[in-house]
C-alpha positions in Angstrom: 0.0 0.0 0.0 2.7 2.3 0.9 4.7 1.5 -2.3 1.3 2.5 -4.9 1.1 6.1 -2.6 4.6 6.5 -3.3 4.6 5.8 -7.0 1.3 7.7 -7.0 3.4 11.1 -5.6 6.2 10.4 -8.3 4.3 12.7 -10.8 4.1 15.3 -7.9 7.8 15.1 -7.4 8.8 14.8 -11.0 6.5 18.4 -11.5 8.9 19.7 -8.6 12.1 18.8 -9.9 11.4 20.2 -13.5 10.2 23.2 -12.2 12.8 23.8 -9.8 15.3 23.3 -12.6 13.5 25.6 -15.1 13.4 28.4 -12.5 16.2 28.0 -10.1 13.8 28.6 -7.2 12.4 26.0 -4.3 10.2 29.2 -3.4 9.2 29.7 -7.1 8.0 26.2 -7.6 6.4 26.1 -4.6 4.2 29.2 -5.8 3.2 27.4 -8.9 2.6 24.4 -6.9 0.8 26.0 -4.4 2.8 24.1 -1.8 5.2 25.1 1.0 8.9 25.4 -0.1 9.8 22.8 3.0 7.0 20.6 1.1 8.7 20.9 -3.0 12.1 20.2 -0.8 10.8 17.0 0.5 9.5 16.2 -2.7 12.9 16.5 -4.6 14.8 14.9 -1.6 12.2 11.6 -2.0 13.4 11.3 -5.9 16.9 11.9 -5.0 16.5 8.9 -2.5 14.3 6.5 -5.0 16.8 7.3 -8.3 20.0 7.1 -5.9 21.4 9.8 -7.7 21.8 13.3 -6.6 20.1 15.8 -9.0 21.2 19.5 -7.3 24.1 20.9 -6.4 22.7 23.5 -3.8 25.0 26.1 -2.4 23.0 28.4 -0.3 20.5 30.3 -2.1 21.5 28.9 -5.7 20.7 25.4 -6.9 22.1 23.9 -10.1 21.4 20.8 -12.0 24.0 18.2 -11.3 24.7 15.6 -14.8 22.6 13.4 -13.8 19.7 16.0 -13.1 20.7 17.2 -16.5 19.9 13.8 -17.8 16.5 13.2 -15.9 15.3 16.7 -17.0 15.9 15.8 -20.4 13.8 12.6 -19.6 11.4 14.3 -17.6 10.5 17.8 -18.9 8.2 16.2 -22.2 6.6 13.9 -19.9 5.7 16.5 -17.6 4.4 19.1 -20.1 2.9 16.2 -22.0 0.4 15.7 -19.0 -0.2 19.1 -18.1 -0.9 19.7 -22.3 -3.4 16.1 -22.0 -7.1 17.5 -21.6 -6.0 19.7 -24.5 -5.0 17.0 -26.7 -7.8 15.2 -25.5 -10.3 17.3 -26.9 -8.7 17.6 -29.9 -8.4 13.7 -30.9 -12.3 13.4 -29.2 -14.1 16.3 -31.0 -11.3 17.2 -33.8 -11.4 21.1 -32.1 -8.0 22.0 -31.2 -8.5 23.6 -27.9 -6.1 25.6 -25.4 -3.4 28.5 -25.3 -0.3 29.1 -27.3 2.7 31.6 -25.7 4.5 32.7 -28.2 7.7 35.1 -27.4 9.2 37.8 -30.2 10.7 41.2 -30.1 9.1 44.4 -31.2 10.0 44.0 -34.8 8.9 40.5 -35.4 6.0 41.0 -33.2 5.1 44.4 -34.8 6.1 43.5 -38.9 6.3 40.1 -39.4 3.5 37.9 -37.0 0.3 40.3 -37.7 -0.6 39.0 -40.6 0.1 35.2 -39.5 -1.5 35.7 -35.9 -4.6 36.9 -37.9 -4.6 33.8 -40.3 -4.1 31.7 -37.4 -6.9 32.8 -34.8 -9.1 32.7 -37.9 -8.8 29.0 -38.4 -8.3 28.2 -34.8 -10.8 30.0 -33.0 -10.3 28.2 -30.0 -7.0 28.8 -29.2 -6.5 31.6 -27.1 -2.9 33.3 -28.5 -0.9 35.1 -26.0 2.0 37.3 -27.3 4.7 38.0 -25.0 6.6 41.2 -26.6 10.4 40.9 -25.1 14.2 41.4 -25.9 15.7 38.5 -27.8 17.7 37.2 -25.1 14.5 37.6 -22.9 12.4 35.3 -25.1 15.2 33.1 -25.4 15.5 32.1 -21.7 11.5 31.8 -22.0 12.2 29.1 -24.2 14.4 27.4 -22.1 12.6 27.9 -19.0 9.2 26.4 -20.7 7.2 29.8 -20.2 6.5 29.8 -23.6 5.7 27.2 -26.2 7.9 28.9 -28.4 9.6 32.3 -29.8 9.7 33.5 -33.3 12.6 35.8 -34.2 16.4 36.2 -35.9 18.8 33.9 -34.3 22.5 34.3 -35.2 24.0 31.5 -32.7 21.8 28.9 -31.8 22.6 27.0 -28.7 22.4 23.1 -28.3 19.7 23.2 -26.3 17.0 25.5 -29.2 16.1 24.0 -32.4 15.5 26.6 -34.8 13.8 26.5 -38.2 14.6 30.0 -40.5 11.3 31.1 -42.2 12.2 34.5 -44.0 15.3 36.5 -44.4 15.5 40.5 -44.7 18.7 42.9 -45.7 20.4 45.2 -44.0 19.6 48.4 -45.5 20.7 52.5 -44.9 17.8 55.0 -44.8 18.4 58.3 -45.1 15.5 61.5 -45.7 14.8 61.9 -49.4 17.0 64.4 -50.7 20.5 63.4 -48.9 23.5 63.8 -50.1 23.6 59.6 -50.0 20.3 59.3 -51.2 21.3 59.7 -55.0 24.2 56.6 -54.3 23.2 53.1 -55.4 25.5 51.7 -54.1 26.7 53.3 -50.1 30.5 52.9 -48.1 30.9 53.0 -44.7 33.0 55.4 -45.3 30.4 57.1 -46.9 28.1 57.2 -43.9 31.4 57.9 -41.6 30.9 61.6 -41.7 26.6 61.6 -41.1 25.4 60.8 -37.5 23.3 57.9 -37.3 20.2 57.3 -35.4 20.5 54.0 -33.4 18.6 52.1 -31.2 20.5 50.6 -27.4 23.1 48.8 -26.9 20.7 46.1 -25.6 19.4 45.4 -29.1 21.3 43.0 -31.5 21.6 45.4 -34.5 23.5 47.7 -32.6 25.9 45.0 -31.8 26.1 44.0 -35.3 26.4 47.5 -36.6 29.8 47.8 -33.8 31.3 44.6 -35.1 31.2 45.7 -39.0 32.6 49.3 -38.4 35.3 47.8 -36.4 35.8 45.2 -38.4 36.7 47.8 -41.2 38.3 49.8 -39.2 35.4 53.1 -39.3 33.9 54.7 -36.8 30.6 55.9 -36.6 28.8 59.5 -34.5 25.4 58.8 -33.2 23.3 61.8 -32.8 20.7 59.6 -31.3 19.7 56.7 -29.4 16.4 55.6 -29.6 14.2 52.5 -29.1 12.2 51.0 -31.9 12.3 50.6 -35.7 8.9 53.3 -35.9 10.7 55.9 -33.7 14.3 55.5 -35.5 12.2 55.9 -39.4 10.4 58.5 -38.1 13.4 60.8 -36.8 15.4 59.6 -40.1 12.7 61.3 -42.0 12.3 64.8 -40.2 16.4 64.7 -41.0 17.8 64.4 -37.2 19.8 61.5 -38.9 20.2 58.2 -40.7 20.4 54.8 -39.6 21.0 51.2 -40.5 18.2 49.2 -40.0 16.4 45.4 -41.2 14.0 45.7 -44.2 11.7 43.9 -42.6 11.0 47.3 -40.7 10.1 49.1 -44.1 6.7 49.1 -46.0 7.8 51.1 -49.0 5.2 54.1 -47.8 8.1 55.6 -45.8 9.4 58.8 -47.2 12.9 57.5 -46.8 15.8 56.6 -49.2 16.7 53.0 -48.9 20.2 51.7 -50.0 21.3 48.3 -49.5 23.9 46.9 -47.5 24.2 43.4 -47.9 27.9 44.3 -48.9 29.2 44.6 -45.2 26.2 43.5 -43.6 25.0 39.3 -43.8 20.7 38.8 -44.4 19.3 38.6 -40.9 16.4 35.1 -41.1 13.6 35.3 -38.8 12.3 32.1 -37.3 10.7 29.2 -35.1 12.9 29.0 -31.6 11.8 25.8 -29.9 13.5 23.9 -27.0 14.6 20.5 -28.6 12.8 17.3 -26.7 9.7 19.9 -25.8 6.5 18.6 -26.1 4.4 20.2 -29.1 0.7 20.6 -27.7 -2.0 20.4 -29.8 -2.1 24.4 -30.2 1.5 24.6 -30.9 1.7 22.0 -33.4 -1.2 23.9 -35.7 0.7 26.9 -35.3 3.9 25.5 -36.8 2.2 23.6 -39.8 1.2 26.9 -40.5 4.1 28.2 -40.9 6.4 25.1 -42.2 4.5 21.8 -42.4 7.8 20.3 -42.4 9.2 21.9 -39.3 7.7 19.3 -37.2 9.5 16.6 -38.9 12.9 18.4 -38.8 12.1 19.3 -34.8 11.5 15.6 -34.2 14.3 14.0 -36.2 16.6 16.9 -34.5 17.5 18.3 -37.6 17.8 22.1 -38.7 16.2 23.1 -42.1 18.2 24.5 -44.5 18.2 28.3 -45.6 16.3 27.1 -49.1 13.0 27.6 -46.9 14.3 31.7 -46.4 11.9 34.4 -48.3 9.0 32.2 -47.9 6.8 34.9 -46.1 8.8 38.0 -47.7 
């Protein structure tokens, strides 16, 4: 009797230890557990003791995964989402309605340019499924990934860790805009020594195209004046235009309504590819798979073999 309690808790303590290892936190799982942080303790302790392996390496506030709770969150984490995802898949195989909630991470330009269009196509044909858009920094949607907060992020990715799958679904160029009527407007083809001498408008550090636009300069040895820092692709075009400055920005950014000059810069700058982010081995709910056969229907079998799909599939949604 006491053995068939104890198997019975092992989902319990399996829900503890992959939560405690997505957050960090004893006291954060025990919030989403709505248990005491003595009780998720107890929990993790009784799997240590049953797996005779120890799974964190705790050093006072701070926990970290030992290898071998590395290797049973790898085992663990699908099975656990894959139950908390099962009345929703369960309505879907019962009365063919996919049913249920899909997170989906992306910064300002993806979320503002690129998914509109999709999200509307998608809510359309799933009515259903409640979308949720979470509009955060790369790095930000990123560790959502990894943590399980969100089923997924859509975005650029430029290094893709072992842990994220990623699947490239359009590509855009680096381009300079510049008010109609600059000097570098009439130039088909732009330097960086050409811009050297114009201040630029540019968003933060914090965002990746400010990194990128660092690298190249020094890279060729120019430097660059900015005569202003400002956040978002709107706010940068709209400043270009009044004549405060130029800047360097993505194309996915422009409509071609924009009374800008556009000059490409593929020259010194590589195509950026927006994407699917998933974390590999993650479960794909119901929700979540309709959502990536609308993109790619063969994204899910490149996820599931562990594959990445090659840049052939880039310009699909340009």
């Amino acid at each position: 009797m006491q053995r068939f309690y104890y198997k019975q808790n092992r989902l319990k303590q399996l829900r503890a230890f992959c939560y405690t290892a997505r957050s960090g936190s004893m006291s954060r799982t025990a919030e989403q557990m709505f248990l005491s942080q003595p009780s998720i303790s107890l929990l993790i302790q009784a799997l240590e003791k049953d797996l005779e392996s120890h799974l964190f390496d705790r050093q006072g506030p701070k926990i970290q995964l030992t290898n071998e709770g590395k290797i049973l969150l790898d085992l663990a984490l699908p099975l656990v989402e894959g139950l908390e995802d099962l009345p929703a898949a369960f309505h879907d195989r019962c009365h063919n309605t996919v049913t249920g909630s899909l997170n989906i991470a992306a910064g300002e330009s993806t979320t503002l340019y690129l998914l509109p269009e999709i999200v509307d196509r998608f809510t359309r044909q799933y009515p259903h499924i409640q979308v949720k858009l979470h509009n955060v920094p790369g790095r930000e949607g990123l560790t959502m990934v990894r943590n399980g907060d969100v089923d997924l992020a859509v975005g650029p990715m430029t290094e893709i860790p072992d842990e994220i799958w990623y699947s490239p679904l359009v590509s855009y160029e680096p381009v300079l805009i510049t008010p109609r009527g600059h000097p570098l407007a009439a130039q088909e083809k732009v330097s960086l020594q050409d811009i050297e001498p114009y201040g630029l408008i540019l968003p933060p550090h914090s965002m990746s195209t400010r990194n990128y636009i660092d690298v190249v300069f020094q890279q060729h040895k120019f430097n660059y004046t900015v005569s202003m820092e400002a956040g978002g692709w709107e706010v940068i075009k709209r400043y270009v235009a009044l004549g405060v400055g130029i800047s360097i920005v993505t194309s996915i950014c422009l409509t071609g309504k924009e009374k800008l000059a556009r000059i490409p810069l593929t020259e010194y700058f590589p195509k950026r590819s927006y994407g699917l982010v998933l974390r590999r081995g993650k479960f794909i709910s119901p929700a979540t798979r309709k959502f990536i056969e609308l993109l790619d229907a063969d994204a899910l079998n490149h996820f599931h073999q562990g594959t990445f799909p090659g840049d052939e599939q880039s310009n699909r949604y340009v």
